[in-house]
The first five atom37 places (N, CA, C, CB, O) and aatype in JSON, in Angstrom:
{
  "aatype": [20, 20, 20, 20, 20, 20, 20, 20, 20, 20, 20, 20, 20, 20, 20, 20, 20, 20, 20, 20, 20, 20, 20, 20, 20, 20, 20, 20, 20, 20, 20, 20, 20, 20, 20, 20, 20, 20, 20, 20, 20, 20, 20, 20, 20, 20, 20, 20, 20, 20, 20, 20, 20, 20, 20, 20, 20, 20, 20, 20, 20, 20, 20, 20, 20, 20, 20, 20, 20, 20, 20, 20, 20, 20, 20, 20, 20, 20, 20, 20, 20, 20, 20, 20, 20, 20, 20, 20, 20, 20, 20, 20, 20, 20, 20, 20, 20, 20, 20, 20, 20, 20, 20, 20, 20, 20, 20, 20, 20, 20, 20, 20, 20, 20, 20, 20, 20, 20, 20, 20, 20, 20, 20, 20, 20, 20, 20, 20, 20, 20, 20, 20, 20, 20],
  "atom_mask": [
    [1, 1, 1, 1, 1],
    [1, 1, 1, 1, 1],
    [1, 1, 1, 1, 1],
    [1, 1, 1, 1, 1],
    [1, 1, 1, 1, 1],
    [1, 1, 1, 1, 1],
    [1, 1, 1, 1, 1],
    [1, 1, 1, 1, 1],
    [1, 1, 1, 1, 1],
    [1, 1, 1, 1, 1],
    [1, 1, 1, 1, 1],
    [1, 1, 1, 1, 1],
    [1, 1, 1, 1, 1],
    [1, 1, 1, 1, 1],
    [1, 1, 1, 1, 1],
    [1, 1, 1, 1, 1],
    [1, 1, 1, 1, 1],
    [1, 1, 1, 1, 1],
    [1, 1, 1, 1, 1],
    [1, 1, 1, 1, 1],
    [1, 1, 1, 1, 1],
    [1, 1, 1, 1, 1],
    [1, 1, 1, 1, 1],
    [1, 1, 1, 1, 1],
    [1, 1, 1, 1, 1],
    [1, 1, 1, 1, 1],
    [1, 1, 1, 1, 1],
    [1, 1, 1, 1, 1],
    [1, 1, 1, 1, 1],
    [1, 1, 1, 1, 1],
    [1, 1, 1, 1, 1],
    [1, 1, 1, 1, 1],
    [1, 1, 1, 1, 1],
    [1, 1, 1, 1, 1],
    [1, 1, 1, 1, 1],
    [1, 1, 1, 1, 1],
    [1, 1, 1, 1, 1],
    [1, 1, 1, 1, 1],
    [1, 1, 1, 1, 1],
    [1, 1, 1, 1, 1],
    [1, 1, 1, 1, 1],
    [1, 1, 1, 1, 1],
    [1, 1, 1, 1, 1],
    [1, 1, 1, 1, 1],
    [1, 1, 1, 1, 1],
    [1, 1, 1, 1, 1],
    [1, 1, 1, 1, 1],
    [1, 1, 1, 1, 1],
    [1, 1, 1, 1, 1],
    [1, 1, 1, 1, 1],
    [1, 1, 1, 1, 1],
    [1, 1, 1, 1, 1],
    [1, 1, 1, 1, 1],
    [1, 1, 1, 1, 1],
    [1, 1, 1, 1, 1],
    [1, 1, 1, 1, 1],
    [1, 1, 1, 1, 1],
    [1, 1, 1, 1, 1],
    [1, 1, 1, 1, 1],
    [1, 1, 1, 1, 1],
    [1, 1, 1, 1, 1],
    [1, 1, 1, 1, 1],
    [1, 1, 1, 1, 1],
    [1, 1, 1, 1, 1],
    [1, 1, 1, 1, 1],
    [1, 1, 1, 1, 1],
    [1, 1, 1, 1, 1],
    [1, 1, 1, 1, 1],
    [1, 1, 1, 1, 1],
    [1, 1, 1, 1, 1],
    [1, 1, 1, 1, 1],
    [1, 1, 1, 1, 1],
    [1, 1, 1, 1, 1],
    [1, 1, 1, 1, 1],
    [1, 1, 1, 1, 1],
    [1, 1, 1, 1, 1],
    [1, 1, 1, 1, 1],
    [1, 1, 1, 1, 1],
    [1, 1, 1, 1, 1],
    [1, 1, 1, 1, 1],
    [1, 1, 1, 1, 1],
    [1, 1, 1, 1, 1],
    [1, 1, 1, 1, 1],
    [1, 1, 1, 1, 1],
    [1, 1, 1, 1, 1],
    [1, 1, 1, 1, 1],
    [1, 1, 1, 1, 1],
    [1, 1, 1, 1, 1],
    [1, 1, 1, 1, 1],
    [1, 1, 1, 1, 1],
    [1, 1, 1, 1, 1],
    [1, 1, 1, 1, 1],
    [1, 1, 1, 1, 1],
    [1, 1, 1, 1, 1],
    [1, 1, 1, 1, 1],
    [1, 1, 1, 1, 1],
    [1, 1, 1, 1, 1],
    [1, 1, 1, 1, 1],
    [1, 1, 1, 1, 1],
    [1, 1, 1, 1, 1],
    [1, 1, 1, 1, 1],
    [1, 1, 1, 1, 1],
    [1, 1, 1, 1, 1],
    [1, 1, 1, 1, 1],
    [1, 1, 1, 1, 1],
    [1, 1, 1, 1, 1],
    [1, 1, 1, 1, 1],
    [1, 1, 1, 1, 1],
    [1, 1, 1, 1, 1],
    [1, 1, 1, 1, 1],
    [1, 1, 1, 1, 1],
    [1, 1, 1, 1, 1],
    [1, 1, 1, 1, 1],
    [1, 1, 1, 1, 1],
    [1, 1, 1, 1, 1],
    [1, 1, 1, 1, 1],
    [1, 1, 1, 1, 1],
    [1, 1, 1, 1, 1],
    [1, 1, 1, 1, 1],
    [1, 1, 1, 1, 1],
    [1, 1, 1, 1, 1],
    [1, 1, 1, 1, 1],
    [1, 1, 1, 1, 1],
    [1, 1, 1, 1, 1],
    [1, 1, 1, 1, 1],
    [1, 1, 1, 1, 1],
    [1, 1, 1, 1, 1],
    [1, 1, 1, 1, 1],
    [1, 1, 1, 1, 1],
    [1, 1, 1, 1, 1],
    [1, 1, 1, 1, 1],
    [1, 1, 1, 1, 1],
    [1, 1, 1, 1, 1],
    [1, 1, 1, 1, 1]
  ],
  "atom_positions": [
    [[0.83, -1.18, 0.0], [0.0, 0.0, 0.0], [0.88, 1.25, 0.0], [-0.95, 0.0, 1.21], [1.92, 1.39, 0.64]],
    [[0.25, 2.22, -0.88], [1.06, 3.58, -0.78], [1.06, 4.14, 0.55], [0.5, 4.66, -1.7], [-0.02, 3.88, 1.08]],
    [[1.97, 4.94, 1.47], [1.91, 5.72, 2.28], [2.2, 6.77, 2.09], [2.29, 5.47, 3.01], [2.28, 7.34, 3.17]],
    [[2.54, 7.77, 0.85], [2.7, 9.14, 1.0], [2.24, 9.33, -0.89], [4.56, 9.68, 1.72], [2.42, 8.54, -1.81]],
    [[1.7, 10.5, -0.87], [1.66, 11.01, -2.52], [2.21, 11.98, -2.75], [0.47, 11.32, -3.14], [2.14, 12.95, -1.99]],
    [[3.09, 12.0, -4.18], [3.94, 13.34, -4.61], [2.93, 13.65, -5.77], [5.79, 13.1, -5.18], [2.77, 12.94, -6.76]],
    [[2.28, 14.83, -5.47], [1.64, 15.19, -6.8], [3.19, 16.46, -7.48], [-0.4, 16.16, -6.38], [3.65, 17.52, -7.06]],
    [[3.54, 15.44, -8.83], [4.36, 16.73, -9.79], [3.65, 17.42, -10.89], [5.65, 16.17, -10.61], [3.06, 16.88, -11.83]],
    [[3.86, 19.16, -10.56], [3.09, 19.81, -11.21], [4.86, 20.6, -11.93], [1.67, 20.74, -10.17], [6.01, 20.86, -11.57]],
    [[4.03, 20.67, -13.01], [5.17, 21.78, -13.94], [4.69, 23.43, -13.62], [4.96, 21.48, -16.05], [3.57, 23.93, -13.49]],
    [[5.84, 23.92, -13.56], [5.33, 25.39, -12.96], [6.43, 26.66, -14.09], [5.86, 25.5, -10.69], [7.62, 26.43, -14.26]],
    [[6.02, 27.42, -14.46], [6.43, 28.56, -15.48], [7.73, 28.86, -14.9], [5.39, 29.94, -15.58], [8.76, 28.39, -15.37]],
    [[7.7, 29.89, -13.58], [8.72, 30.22, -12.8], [8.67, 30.0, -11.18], [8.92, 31.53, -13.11], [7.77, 30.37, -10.42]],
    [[9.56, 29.48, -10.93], [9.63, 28.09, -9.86], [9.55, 29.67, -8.41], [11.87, 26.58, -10.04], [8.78, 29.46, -7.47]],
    [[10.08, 30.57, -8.42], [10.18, 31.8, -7.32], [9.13, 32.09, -7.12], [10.84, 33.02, -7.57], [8.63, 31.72, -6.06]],
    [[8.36, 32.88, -8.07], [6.4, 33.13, -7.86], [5.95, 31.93, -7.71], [5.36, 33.82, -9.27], [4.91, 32.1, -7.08]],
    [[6.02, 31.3, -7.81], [5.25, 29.87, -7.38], [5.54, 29.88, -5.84], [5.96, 28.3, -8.22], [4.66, 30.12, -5.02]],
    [[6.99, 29.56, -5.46], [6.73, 29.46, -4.3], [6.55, 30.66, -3.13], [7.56, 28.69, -4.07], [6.27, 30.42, -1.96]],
    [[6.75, 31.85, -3.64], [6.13, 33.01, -3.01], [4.53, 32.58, -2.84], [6.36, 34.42, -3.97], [4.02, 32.8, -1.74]],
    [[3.66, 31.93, -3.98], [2.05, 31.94, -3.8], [1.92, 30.69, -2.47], [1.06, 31.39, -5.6], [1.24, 30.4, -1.49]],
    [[2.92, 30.3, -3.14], [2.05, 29.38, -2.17], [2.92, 29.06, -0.75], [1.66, 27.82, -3.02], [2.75, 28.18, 0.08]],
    [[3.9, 30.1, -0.82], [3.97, 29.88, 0.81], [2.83, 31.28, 1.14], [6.01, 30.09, 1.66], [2.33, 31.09, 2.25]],
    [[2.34, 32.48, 0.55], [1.75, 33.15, 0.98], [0.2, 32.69, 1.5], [1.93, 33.99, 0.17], [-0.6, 33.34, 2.17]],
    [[0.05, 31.11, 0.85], [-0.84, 30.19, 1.53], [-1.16, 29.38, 2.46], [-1.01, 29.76, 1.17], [-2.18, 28.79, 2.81]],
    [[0.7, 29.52, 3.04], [0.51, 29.06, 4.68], [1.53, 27.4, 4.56], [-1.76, 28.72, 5.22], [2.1, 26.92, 5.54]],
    [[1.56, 26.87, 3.35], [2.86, 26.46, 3.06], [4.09, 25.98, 3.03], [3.01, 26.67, 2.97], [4.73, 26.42, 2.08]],
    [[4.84, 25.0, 3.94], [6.39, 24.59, 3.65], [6.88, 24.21, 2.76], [6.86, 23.84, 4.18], [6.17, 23.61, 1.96]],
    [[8.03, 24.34, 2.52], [8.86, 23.46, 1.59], [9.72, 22.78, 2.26], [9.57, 24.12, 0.58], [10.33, 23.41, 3.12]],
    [[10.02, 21.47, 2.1], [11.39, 20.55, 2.6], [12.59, 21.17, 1.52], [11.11, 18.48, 2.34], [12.5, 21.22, 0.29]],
    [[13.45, 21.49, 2.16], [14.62, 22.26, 1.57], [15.48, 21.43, 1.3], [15.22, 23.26, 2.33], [16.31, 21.81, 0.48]],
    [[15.62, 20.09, 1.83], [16.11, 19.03, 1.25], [16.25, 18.16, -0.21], [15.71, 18.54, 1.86], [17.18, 17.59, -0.78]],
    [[14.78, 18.39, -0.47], [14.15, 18.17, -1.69], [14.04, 19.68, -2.59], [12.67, 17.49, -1.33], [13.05, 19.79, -3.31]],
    [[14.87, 20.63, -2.57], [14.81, 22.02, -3.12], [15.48, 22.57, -3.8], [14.79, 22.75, -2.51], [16.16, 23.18, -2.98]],
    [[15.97, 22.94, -5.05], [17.38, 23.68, -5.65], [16.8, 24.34, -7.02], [18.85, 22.43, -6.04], [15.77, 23.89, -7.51]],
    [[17.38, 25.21, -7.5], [16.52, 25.64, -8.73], [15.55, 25.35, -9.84], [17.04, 25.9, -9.22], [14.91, 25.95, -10.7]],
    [[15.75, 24.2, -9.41], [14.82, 23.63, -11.2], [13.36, 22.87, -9.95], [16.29, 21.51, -12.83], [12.33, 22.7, -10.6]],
    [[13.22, 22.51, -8.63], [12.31, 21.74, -8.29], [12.31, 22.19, -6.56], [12.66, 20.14, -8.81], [13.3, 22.64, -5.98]],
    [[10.9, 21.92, -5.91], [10.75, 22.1, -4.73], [9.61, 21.54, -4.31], [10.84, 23.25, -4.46], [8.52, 21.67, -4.87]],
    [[9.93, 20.56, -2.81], [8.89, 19.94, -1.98], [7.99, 20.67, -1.17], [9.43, 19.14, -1.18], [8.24, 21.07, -0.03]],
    [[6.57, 20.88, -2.04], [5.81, 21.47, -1.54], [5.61, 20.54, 0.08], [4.67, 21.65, -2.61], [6.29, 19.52, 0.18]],
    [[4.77, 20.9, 1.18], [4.51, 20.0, 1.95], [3.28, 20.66, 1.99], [5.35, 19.67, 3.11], [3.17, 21.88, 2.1]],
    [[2.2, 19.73, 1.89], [0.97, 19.96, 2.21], [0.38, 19.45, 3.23], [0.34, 19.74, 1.4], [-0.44, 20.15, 3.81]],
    [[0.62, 18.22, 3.66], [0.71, 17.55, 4.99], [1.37, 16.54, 5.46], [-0.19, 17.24, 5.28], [2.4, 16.42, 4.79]],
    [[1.29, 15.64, 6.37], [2.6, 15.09, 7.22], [2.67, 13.62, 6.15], [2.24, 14.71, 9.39], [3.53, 12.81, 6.5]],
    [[1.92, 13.27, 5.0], [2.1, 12.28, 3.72], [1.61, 13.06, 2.73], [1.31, 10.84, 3.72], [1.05, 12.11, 2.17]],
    [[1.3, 14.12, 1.93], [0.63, 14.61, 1.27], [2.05, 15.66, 0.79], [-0.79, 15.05, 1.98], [2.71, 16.15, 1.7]],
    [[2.5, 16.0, -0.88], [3.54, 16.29, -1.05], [3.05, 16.96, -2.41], [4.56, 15.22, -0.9], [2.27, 16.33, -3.13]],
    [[3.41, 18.02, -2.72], [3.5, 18.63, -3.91], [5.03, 19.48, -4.6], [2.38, 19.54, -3.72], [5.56, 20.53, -4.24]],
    [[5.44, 18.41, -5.81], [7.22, 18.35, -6.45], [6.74, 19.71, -7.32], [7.96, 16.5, -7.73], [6.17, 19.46, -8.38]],
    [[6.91, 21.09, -6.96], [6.55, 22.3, -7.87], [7.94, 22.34, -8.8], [6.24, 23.89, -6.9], [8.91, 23.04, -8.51]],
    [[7.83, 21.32, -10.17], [9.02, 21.22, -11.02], [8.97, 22.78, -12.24], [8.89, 19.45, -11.91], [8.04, 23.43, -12.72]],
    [[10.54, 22.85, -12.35], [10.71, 23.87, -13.76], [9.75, 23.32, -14.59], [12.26, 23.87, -14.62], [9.03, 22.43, -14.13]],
    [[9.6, 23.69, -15.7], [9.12, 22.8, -16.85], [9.94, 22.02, -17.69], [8.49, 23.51, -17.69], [9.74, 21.01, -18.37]],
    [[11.24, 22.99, -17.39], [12.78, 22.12, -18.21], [12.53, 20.77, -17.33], [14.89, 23.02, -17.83], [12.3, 19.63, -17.73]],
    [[12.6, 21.12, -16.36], [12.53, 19.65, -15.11], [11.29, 18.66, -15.52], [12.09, 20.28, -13.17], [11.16, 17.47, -15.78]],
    [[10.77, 19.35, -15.46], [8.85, 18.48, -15.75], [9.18, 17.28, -17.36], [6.96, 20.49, -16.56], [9.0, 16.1, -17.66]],
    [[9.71, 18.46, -17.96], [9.44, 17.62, -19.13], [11.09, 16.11, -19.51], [9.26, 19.14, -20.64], [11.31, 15.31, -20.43]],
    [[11.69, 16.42, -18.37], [13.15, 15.13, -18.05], [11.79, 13.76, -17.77], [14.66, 15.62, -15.84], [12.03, 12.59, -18.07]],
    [[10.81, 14.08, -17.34], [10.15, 12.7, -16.54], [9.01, 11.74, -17.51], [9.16, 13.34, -15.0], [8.55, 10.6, -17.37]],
    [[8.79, 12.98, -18.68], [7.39, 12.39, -19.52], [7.83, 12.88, -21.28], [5.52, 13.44, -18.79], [8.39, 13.85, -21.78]],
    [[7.38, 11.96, -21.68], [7.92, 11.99, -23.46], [6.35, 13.15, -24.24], [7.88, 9.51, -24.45], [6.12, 13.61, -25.36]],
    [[5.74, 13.2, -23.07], [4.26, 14.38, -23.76], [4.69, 15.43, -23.62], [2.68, 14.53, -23.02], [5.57, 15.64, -22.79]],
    [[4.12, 16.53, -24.53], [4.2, 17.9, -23.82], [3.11, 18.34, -22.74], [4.15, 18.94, -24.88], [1.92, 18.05, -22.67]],
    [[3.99, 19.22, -21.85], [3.29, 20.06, -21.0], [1.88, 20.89, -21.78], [4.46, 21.12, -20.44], [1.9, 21.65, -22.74]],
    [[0.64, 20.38, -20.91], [-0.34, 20.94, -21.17], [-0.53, 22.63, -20.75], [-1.19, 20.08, -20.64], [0.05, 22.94, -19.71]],
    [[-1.14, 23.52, -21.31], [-1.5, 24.78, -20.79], [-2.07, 25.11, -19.89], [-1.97, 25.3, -21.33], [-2.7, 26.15, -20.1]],
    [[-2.2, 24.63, -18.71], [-3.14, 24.77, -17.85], [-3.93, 25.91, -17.58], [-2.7, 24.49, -16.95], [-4.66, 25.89, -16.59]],
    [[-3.89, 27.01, -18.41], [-4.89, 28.07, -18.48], [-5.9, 27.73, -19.33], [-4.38, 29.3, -18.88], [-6.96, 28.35, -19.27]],
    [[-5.68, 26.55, -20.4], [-6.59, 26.31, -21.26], [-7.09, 25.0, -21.35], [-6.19, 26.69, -22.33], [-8.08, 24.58, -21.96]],
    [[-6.29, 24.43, -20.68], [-6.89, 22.48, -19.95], [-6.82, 22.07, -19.06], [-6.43, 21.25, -20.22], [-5.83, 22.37, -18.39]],
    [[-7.38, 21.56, -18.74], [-7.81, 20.79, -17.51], [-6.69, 19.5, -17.14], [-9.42, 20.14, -17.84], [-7.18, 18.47, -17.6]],
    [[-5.71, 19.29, -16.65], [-4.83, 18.41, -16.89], [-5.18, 17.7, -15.3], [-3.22, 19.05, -17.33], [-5.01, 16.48, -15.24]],
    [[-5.53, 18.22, -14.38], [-6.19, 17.09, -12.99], [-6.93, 18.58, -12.36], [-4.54, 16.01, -11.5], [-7.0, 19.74, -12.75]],
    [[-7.32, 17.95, -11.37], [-8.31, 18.83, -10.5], [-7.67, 18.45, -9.1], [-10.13, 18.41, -10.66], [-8.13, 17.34, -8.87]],
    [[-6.74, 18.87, -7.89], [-6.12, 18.63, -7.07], [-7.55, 19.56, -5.73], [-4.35, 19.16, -7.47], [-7.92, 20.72, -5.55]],
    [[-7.95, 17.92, -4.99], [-9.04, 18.74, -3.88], [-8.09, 18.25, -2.72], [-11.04, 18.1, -3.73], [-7.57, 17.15, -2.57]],
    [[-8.04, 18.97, -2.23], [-7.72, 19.16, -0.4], [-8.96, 19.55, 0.7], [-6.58, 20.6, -0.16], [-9.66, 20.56, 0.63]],
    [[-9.05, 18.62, 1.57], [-9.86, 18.99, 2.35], [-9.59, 19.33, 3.78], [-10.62, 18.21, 2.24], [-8.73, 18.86, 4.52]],
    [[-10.47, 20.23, 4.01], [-9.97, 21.22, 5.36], [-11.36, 20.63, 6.39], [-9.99, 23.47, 4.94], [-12.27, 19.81, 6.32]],
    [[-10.96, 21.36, 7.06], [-11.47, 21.64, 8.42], [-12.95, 22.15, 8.59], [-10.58, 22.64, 9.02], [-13.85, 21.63, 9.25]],
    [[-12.98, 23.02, 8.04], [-14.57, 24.14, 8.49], [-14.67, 24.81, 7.31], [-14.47, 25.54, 9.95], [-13.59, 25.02, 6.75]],
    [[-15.69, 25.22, 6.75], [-16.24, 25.98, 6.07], [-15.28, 27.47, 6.02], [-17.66, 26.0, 6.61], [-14.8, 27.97, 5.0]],
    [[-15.16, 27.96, 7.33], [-14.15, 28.78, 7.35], [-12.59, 28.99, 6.66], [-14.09, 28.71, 8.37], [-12.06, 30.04, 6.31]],
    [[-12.03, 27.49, 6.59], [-10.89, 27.71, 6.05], [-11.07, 27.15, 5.02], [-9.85, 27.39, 6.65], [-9.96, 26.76, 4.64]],
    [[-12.18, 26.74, 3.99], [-12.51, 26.87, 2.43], [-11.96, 28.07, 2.05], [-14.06, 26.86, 2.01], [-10.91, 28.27, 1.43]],
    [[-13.2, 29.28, 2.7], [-12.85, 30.95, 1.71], [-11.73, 31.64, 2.5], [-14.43, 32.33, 1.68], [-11.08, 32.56, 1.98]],
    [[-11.55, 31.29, 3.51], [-9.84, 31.62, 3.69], [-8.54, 31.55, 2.96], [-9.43, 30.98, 4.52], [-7.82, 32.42, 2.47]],
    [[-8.43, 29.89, 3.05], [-7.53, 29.28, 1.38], [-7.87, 30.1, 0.59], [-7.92, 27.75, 0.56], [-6.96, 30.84, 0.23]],
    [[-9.25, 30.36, -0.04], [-9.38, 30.6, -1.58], [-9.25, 32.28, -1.19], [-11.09, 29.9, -2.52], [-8.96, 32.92, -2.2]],
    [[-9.35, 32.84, -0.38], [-9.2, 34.0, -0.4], [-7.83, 34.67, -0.65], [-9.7, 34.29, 0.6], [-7.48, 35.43, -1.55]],
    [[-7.11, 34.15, 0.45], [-5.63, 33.83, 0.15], [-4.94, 33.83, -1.08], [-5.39, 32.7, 0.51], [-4.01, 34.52, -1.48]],
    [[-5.74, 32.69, -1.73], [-4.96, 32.87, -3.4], [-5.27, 33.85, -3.81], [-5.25, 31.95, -4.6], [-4.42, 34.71, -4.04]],
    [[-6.26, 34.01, -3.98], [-6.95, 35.13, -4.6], [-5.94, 36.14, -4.68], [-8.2, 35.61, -3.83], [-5.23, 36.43, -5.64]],
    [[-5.97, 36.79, -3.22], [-4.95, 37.98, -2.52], [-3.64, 37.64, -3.35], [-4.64, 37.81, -0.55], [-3.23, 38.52, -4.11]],
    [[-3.12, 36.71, -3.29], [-1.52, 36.51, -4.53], [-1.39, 36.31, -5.58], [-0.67, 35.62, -4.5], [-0.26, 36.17, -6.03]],
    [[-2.4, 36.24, -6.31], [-2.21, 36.56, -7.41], [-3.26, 34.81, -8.66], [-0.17, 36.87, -7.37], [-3.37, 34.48, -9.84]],
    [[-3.77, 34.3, -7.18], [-4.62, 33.12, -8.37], [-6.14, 33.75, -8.62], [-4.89, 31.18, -7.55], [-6.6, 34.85, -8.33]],
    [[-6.63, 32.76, -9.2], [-8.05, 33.48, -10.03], [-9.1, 31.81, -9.7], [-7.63, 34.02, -12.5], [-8.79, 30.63, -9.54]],
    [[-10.51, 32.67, -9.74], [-11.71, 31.92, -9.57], [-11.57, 30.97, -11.01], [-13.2, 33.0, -9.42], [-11.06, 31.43, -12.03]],
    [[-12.09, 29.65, -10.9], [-12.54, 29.05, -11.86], [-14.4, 28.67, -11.84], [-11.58, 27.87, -11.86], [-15.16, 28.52, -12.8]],
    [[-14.58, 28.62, -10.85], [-15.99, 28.53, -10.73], [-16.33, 29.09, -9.33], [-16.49, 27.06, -10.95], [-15.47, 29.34, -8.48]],
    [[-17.76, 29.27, -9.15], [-18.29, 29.78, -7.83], [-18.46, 28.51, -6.53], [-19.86, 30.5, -8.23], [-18.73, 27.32, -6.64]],
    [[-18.21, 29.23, -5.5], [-18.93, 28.25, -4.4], [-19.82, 27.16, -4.22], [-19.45, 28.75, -3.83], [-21.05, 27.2, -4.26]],
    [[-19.08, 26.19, -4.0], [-20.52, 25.4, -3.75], [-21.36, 24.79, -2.55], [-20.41, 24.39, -4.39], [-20.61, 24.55, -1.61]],
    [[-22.47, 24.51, -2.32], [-22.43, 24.3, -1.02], [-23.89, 23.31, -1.29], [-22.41, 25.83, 0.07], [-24.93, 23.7, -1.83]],
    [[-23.49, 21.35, -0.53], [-24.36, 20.76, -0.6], [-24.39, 20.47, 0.54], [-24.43, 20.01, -1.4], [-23.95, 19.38, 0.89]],
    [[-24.76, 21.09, 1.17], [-25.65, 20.72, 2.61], [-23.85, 20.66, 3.8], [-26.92, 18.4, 2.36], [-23.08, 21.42, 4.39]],
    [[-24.1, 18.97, 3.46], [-22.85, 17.81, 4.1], [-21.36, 18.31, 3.51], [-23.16, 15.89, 3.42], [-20.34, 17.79, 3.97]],
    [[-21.27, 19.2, 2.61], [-20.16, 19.27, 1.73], [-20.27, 20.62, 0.88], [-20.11, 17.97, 0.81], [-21.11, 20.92, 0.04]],
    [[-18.76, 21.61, 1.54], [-18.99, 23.23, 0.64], [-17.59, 22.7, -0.04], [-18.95, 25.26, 1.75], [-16.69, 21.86, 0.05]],
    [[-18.05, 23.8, -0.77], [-16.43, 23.59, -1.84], [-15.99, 25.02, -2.05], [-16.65, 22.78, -3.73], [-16.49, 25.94, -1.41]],
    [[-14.92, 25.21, -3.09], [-14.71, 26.22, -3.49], [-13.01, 26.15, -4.0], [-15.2, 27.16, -2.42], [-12.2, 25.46, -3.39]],
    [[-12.63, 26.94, -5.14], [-11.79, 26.43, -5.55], [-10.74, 27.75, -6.3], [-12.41, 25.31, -6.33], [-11.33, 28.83, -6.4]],
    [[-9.68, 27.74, -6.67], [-8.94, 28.49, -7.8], [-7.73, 27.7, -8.27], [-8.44, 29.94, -7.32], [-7.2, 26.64, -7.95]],
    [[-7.51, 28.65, -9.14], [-6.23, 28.34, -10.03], [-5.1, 28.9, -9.79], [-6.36, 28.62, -11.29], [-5.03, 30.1, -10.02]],
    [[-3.89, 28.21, -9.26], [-2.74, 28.77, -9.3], [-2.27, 30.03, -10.42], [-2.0, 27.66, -9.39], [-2.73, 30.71, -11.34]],
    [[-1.19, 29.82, -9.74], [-0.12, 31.08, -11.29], [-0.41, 30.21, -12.27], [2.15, 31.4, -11.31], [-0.89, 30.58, -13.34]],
    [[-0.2, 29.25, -12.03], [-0.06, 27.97, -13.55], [-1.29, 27.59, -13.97], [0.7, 26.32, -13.23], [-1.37, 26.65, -14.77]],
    [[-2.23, 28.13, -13.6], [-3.52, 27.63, -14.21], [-4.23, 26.35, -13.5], [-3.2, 27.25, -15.69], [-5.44, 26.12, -13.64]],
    [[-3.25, 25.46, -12.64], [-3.34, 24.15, -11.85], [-4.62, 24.52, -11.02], [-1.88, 23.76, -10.84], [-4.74, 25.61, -10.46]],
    [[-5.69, 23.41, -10.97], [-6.47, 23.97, -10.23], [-6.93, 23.09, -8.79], [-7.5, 24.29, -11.15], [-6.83, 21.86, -8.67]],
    [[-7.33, 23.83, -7.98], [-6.97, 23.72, -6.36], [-8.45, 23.64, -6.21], [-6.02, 25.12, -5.42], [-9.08, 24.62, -6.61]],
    [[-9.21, 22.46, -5.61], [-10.68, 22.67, -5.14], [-10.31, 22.1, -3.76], [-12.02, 21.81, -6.06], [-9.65, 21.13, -3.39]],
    [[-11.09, 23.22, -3.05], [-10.71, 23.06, -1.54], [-11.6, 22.68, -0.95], [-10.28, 24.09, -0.83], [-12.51, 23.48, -1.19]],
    [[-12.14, 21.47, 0.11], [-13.78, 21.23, 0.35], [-13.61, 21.05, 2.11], [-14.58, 19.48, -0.67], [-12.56, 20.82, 2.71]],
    [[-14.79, 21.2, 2.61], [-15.33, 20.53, 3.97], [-16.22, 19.8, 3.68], [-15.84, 21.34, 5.02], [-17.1, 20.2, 2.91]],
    [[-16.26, 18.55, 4.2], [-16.77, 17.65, 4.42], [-17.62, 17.45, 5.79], [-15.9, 16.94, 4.18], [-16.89, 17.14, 6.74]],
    [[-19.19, 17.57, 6.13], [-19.73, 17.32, 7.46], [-19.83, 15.66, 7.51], [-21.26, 18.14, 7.69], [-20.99, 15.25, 7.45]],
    [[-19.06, 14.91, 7.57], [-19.34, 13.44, 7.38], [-20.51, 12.78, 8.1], [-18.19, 12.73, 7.78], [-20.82, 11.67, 7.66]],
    [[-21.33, 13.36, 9.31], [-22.76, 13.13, 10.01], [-23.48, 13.42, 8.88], [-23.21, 14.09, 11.36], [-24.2, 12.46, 8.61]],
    [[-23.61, 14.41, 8.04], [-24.8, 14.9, 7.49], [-24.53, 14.79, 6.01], [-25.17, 16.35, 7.97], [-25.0, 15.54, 5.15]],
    [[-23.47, 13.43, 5.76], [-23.26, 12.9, 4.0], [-24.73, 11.89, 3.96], [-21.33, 11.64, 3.59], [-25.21, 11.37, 4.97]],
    [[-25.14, 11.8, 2.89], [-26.18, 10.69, 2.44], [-25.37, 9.49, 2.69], [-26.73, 10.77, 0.8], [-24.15, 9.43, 2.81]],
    [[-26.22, 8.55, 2.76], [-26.07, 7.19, 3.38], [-25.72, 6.34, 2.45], [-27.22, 6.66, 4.04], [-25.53, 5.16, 2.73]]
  ]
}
């Protein structure tokens, strides 16, 4: 069984990247860090490799998709409270990411989401797990 996930995302310029997203609250393992690539840490198994694109494209024989203009994954993280949904997304917002769609809110489960610098898109949810359908 897996115990940890590296999601690798290709990123334009590796500095604004990690300015956004430490301005999101954020570590990096500096171990795993040097110009071309950096270990996002999102949580204590949960890992995001923010590669150059020179770097990105050493690992896969495709080209890098546009992520302003495709959809290449949908990366959801789930929080805590309703509160730190539009917090996160506010956050980006404030540095420089953008809305892809509006709020959602089903009862048991709000969402809400944006797009990095890179277009990568971030849906952030709470989950009331008492009040999911059966």
């Amino acid at each position: 069984m897996a115990t940890n996930i590296f999601v690798n995302l290709p990123v334009r310029d590796l500095g604004k990247s990690i300015a956004f997203f430490t301005s999101l609250g954020y570590s990096f393992n500096r171990q795993f860090t040097d110009e071309t690539a950096t270990c996002m840490v999102v949580a204590d198994n949960i890992f995001v490799m923010l590669l150059s694109e020179e770097k990105f494209r050493s690992f896969t024989p495709k080209p890098i998709c546009d992520a302003h203009t495709s959809t290449e994954v949908l990366i959801c993280l789930q929080v805590d409270s309703r509160a730190q949904v539009d917090a996160l997304v506010g956050k980006a917002l404030a540095a420089g990411g953008t809305l892809y769609k509006a709020a959602q809110d089903h009862g048991f489960m709000y969402g809400h989401g944006y797009q990095d610098l890179d277009g990568h898109m971030w849906e952030i949810i709470y989950m009331d797990g008492a009040g999911a359908p059966a």
